[in-house]
C-alpha positions as CSV (number, residue, x, y, z in Angstrom):
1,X,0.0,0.0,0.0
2,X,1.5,3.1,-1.1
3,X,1.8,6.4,1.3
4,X,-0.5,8.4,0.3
5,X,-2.9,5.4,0.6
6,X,-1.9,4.9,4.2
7,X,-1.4,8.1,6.0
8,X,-4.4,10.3,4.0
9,X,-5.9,10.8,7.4
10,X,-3.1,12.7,8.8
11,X,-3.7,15.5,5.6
12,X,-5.2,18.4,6.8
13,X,-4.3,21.6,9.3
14,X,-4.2,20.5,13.2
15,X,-3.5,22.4,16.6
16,X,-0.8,21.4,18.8
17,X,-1.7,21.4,22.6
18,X,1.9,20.6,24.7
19,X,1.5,18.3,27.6
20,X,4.4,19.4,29.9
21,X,4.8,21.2,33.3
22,X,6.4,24.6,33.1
23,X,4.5,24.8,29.4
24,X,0.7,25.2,29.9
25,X,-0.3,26.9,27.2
26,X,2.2,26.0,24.6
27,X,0.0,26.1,21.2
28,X,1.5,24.7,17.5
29,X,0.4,25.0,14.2
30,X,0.7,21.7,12.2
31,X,0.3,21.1,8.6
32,X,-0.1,17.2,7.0
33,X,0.3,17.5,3.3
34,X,0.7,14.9,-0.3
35,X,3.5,15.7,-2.3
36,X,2.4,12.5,-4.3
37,X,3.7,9.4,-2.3
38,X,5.4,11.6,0.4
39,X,3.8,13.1,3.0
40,X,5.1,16.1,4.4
41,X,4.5,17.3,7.7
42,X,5.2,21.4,8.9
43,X,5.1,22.1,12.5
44,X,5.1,25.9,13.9
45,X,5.5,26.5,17.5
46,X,4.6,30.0,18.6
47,X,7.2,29.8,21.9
48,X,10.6,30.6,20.8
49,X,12.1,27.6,22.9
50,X,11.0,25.4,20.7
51,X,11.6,24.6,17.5
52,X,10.1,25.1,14.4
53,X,10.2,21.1,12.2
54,X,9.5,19.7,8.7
55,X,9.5,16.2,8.4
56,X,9.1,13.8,5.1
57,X,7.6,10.5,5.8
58,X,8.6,7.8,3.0
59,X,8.4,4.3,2.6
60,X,11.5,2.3,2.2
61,X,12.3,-0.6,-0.4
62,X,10.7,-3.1,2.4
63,X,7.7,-1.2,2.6
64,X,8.0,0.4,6.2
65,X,7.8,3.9,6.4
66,X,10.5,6.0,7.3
67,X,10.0,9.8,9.4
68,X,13.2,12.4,8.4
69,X,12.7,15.0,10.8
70,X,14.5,18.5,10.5
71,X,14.1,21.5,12.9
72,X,15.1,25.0,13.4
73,X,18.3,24.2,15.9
74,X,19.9,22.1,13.1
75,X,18.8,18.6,14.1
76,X,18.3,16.2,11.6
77,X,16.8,12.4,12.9
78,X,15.3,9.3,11.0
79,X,12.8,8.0,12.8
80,X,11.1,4.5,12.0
81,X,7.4,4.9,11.8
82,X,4.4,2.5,12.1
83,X,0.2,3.5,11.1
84,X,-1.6,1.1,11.5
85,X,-5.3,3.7,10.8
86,X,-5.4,4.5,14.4
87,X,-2.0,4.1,16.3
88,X,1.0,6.3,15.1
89,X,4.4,5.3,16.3
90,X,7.9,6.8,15.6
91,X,10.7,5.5,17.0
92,X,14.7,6.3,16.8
93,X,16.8,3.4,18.4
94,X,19.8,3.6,16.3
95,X,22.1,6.5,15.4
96,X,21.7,8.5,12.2
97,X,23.3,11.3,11.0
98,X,24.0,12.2,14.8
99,X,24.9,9.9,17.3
100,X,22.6,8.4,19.4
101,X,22.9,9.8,22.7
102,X,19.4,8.4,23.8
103,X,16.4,6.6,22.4
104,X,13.5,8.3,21.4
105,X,10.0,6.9,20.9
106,X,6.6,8.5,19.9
107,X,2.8,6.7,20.3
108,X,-0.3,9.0,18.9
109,X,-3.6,7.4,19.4
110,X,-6.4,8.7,16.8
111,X,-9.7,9.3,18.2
112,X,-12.5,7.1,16.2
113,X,-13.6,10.0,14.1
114,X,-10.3,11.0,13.3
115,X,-10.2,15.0,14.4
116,X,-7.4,14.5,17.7
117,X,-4.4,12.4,18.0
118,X,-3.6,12.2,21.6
119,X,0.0,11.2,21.7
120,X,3.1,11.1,24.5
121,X,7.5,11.3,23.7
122,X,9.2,9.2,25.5
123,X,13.1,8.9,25.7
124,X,15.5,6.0,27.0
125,X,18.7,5.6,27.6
126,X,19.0,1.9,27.1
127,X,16.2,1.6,24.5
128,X,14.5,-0.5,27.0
129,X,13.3,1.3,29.8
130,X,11.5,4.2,28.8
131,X,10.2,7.3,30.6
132,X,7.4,10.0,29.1
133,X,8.7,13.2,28.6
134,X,5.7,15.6,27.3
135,X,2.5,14.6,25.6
136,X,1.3,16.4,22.1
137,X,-2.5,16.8,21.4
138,X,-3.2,17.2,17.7
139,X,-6.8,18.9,17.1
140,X,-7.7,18.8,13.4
141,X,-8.4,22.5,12.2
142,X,-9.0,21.8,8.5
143,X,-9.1,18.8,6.2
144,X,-6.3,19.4,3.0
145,X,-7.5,16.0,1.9
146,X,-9.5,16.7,-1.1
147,X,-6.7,19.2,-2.6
């Protein structure tokens, strides 16, 4: 199944709500777009502590899909991703074009009429025990899906 196929329900303008102490009130502006059989996915936050991100989800030769995430500090990560329609996983176990100083490991949930993904990062230093470290709520603004 291609890409576009797959992730179509992430296309579409959503809000970001940040789930962390110290950031009540943190709001994001998060765009889910087709660029054929890529998806592309902008992310705005309006706190200048955080960065600003594009990522490009692809799948690879064995079909599995394949996050490259970029941000405004310089960071650039690949993360391996998993949709199954209503779980979203990333995960980045190994290192990539930094080294791997800890694990990382992302789990959205979409609700069952697809308008919020409740989600939660998570970060390891073993890749085995892992502990939360904010939680991202995406509200659907707009659906791109028909452009």
């Amino acid at each position: 199944m291609s890409v576009s196929e797959t992730l179509r329900g992430f296309v579409g303008r959503w809000e970001l709500t940040v789930d962390l102490a110290g950031a009540e009130g943190v709001r994001g502006d998060v765009v889910f777009e087709l660029m054929g059989d890529i998806l592309v996915q902008r992310t705005t936050v309006l706190v200048v502590e955080a960065p600003d991100s594009c990522c490009v989800v692809v799948a690879g030769p064995d079909g599995a899909f394949v996050q490259h995430y970029f941000d405004s500090r310089g960071v650039a990560r690949l993360y391996a991703m998993t949709f199954d329609g209503s779980t979203w996983t990333l995960e980045r176990t190994t290192p990539d074009f930094t080294p791997l100083e800890f694990c990382q490991r992302f789990v959205g949930s979409f609700d069952a009429d697809g308008l919020r993904i409740a989600g939660e990062w998570s970060s390891s230093g073993d890749g085995h025990t892992w502990r939360r470290d904010f939680g991202l709520t995406y509200q659907r603004v707009a659906d791109l899906s028909a452009k």
